[in-house]
N, C-alpha and C positions, 0 to 999 in steps of 0.2 A: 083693429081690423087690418089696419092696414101692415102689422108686422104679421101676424097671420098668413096674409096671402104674401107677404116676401118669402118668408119659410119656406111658405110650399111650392113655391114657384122655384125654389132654390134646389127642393129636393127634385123636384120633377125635371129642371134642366140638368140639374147634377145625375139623374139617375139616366138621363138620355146622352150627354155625352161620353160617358162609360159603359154603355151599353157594348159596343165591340169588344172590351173587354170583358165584360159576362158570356157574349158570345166565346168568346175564345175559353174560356176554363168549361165551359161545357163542352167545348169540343176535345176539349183537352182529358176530361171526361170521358167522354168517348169512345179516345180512343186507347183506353189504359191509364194514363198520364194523371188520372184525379189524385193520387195522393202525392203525388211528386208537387202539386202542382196549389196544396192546399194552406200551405203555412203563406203565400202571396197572397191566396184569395181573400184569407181571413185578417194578414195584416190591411187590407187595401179597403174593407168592409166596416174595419173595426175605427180607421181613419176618417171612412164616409160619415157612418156613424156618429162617430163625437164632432163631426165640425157641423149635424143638423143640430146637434144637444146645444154644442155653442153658440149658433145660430138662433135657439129658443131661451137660450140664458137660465139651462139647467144648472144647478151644482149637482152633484154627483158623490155619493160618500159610499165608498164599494167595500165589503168586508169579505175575508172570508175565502179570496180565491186560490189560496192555497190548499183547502180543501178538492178541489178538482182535480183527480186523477191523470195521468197516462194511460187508461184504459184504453183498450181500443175500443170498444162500444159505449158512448155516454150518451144518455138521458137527461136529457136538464129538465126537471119539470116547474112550471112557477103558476104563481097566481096573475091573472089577467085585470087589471084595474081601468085599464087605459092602453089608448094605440100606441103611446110612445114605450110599451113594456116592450116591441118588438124591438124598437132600433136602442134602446139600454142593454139589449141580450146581446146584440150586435156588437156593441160599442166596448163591453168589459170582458164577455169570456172570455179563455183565454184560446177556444179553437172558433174556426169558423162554426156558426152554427145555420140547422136549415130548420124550418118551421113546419108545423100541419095548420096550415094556413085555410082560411074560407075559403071557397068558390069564387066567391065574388075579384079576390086577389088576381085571381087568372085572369080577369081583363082589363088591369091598371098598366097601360102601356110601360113598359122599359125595366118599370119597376117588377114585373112578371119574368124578364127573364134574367133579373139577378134572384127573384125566389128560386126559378130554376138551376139557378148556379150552384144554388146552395144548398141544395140535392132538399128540396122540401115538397112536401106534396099539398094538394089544394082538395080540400073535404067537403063535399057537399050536406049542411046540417037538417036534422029533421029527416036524414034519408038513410034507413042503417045500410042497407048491401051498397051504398058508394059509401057511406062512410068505412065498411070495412075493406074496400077497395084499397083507400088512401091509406089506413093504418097498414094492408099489406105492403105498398109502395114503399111508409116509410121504413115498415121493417127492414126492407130491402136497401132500403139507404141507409141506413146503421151498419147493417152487417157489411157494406162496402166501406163503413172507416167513416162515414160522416154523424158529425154529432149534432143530433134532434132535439127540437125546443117544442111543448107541449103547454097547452093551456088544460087542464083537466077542468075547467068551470064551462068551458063550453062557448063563454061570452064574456064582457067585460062588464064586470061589477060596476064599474060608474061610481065606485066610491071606496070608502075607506074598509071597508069589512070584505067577504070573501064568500063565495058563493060555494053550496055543497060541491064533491069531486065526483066528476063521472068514473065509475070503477073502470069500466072499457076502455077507457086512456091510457091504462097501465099495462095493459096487452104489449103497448110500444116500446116498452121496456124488459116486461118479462118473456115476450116471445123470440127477442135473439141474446136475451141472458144478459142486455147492459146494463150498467152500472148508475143508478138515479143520482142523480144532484137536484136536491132541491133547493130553492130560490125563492127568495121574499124578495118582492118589486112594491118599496113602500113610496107610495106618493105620487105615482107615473100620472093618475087620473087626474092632480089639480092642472094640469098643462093644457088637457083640452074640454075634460068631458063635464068639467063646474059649469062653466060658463059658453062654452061652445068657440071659441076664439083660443087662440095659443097662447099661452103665456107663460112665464120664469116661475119652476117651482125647485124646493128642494126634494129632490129623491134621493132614498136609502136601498139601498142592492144588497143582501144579506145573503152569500153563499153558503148551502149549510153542509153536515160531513155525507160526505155520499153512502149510498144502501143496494149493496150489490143485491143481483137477482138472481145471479147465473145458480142452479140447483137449489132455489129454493121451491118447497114443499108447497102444494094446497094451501093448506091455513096461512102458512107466511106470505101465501100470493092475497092473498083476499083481506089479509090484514093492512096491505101497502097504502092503503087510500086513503083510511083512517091514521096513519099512521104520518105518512106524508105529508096529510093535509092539516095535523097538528102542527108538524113541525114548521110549516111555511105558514101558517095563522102566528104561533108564536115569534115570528119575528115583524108584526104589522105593529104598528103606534096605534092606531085606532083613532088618528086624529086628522 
């Protein structure tokens, strides 16, 4: 228990005295200056990142990231097991990435306004016209250059298997024609959600080849779910 709450006590002071920095790239933001301003934001997140994973005595075995484009519009979409599947996105892509993050997110002091840094939106669940608010939002954060991390289950599995994909997920990707990467997040759940306390596990990060969208057809839009959600199954252990 007691490395638990150093963690988090870690992450929480770590994410408060950099907060004027979040500040500032969202003004930065603002005022034009976001993509000038995004290869710092994601070296500086991706730093924070791996010194919480060190912090909890992850290893880390990441495949696969050569598969990531130059696109300008990507899509990351992965499987949701565990909280730490967010700060592993953080930690390996190789761009900043911003989340469709819960509701609830918007009122975790500090840590709220580096989700806003990172051009991601907050979804209200169980609710569809805000949920398609937010998917509009992040449309619109895509189509300005930032790249989007998606949970298509909705919730985290709490475990080693994978939960059906909500088709509507995919919207986020084929309504401004970006580019999917999908992503197996294998193991992120033994760290908190076994036992409820934090602890050292090994996690496996499998980047798979990406699946553009831009003009594809009906059926190949409605095929993506099933499709996706193979591919991101096929790289779980199941252990």
């Amino acid at each position: 228990m007691l490395k638990t709450i150093a963690v988090l006590s870690y992450i929480w002071i770590s994410a408060a005295a950099s907060s004027p920095l979040a500040v500032l790239f969202l003004l930065l933001e603002l005022i034009g200056l976001g993509r000038a301003s995004r290869p710092a934001l994601g070296a500086f997140t991706r730093v924070w990142a791996r010194s919480i994973l060190l912090a909890i005595g992850v290893k880390a075995t990441v495949t696969g990231l050569g598969n990531v484009p130059d696109d300008e519009r990507l899509c990351f979409i992965a499987n949701h097991s565990g909280d730490l599947d967010i700060v592993m996105m953080l930690a390996y892509m190789p761009r900043p990435v911003g989340f469709v993050a819960k509701s609830e997110a918007a009122w975790f002091p500090f840590l709220n306004i580096w989700t806003l840094a990172l051009g991601s939106s907050f979804i209200v669940r169980n609710n569809p016209r805000q949920g398609k608010k937010a998917i509009d939002r992040s449309v619109r954060s895509i189509e300005r250059g930032h790249a989007m991390v998606i949970y298509p289950e909705g919730t985290r599995s709490r475990g080693p298997g994978i939960l059906p994909f909500h088709r509507g997920a995919f919207k986020l990707a084929t309504r401004p024609g970006a580019t999917i990467i999908p992503v197996t997040i294998d193991g992120a759940y033994k760290v908190w959600e076994v036992h409820g306390r934090i602890e050292a596990a090994d996690v496996r990060i499998t980047v798979h080849p990406p699946v553009k969208t831009a003009g594809l057809g009906p059926e190949a839009r409605r095929a993506l779910t099933e499709t996706v959600q193979a591919t991101i199954a096929s790289g779980l252990s199941g252990t």
